[in-house]
C-alpha positions in Angstrom: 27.5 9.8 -11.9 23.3 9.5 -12.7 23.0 6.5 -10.0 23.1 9.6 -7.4 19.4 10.1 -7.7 17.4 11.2 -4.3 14.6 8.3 -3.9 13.6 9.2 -0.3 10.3 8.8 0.4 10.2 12.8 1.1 11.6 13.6 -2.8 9.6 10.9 -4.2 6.6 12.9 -2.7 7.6 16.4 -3.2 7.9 15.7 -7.4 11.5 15.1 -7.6 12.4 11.9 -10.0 8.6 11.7 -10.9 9.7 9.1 -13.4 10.8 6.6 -10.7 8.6 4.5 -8.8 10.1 2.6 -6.1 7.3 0.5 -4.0 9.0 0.7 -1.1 8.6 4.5 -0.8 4.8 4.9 -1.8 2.6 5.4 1.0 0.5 2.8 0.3 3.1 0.6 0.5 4.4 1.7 3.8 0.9 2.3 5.5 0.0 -1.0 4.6 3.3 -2.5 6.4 2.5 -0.7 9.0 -0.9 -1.3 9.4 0.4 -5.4 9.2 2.4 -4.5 12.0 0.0 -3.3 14.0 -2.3 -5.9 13.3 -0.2 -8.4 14.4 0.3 -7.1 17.6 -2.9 -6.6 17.9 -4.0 -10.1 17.8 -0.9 -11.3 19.9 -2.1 -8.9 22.7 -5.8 -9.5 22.3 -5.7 -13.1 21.8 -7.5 -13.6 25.3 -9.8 -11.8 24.9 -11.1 -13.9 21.0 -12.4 -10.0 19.7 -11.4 -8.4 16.2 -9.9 -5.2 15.8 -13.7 -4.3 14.8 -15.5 -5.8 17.4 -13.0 -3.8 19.7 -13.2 -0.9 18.1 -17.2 -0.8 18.9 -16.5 -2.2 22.0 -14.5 0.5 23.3 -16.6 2.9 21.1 -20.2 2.3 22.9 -17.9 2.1 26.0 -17.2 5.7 25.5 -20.6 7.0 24.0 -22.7 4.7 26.3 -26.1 4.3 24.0 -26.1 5.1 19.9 -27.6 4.1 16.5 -26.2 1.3 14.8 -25.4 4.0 12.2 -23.9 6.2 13.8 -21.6 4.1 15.3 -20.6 2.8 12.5 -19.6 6.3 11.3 -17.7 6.9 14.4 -15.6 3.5 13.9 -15.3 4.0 10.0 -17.4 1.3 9.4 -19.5 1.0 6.5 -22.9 -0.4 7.1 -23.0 -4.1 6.1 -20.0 -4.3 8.6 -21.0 -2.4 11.4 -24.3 -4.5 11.0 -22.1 -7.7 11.3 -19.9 -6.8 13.7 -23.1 -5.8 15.6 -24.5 -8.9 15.1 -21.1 -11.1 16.6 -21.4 -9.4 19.5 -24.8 -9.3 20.4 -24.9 -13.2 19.8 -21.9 -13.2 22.5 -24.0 -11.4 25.1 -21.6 -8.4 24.8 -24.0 -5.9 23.4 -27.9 -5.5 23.7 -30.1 -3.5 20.7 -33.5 -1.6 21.5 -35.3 0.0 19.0 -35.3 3.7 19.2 -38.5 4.8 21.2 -38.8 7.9 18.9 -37.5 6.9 15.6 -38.7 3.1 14.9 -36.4 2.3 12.0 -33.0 3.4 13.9 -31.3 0.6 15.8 -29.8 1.7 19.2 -26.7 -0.4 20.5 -25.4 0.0 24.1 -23.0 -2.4 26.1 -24.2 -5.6 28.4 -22.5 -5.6 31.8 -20.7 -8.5 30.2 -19.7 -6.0 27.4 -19.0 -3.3 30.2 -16.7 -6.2 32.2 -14.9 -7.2 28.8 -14.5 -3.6 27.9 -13.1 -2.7 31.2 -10.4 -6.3 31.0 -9.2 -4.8 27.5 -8.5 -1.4 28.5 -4.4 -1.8 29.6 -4.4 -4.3 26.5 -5.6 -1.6 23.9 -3.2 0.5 25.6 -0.3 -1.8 24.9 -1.3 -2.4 21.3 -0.7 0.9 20.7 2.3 0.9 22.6 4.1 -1.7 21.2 2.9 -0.5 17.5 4.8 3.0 18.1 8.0 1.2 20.5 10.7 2.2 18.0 9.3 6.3 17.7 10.3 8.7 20.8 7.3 10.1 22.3 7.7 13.6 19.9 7.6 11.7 16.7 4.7 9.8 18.2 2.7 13.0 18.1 3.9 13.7 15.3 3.1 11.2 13.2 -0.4 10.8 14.7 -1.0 14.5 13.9 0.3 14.3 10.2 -1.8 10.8 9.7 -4.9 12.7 11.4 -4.6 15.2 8.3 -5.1 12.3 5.5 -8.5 11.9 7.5 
């Protein structure tokens, strides 16, 4: 008659049964699954293309943006700086990014695409797209927005 305890993930959260952990309701837990998930698809999709999930994130970021500070970019990827600096690094050894310092402030670092960046950038686009795609397949296109919205609010 006790064993008829509530352990989804939404009365786990809400209080109830604070005594009970169970992993495989924590958020944590299934973020990290999910983020595993993703991952994997993401390098089965983007194996042509020999990028990380960071190098394509400031790929497709200084695609968007055009020209900004090392910094700042690393901001806008969620980046912290030794990484941003690294990832930087990669792909300006590759030829896929150029830096300048900035005319008017001589300690920033400004990053902007190559054309081979721009090409590369432009060849990942419907592959990015399908990442994503395949990461959300087994949601309908509601709980899609959904869930983006509610995971937007933990940011």
């Amino acid at each position: 008659m006790g064993d008829d305890v509530d352990t989804s993930p939404a009365s786990v959260t809400s209080g109830e049964n604070d005594s009970r952990y169970v992993l495989e309701e924590q958020i944590g837990f299934i973020l990290r699954k999910s983020h595993q998930r993703a991952s994997d698809i993401f390098n089965t999709v983007m194996s042509p293309f020999d990028v990380t999930p960071t190098q394509f994130a400031a790929l497709a970021k200084l695609h968007q943006v055009r020209e900004t500070s090392q910094n700042r970019l690393g901001r806008m990827t969620a980046m912290d700086p030794a990484t941003i600096l690294g990832v930087a690094n990669r792909l300006k050894k590759r030829g896929l990014v150029e830096q300048r310092v900035d005319p008017n402030d001589g300690r920033m670092v400004l990053l902007r695409l190559t054309d081979a960046g721009e090409a590369l950038v432009n060849d990942m686009e419907a592959a990015g797209l399908e990442v994503s795609r395949r990461t959300l397949e087994p949601l309908s296109e509601k709980e899609t927005q959904r869930l983006l919205a509610l995971l937007s609010r933990l940011n």
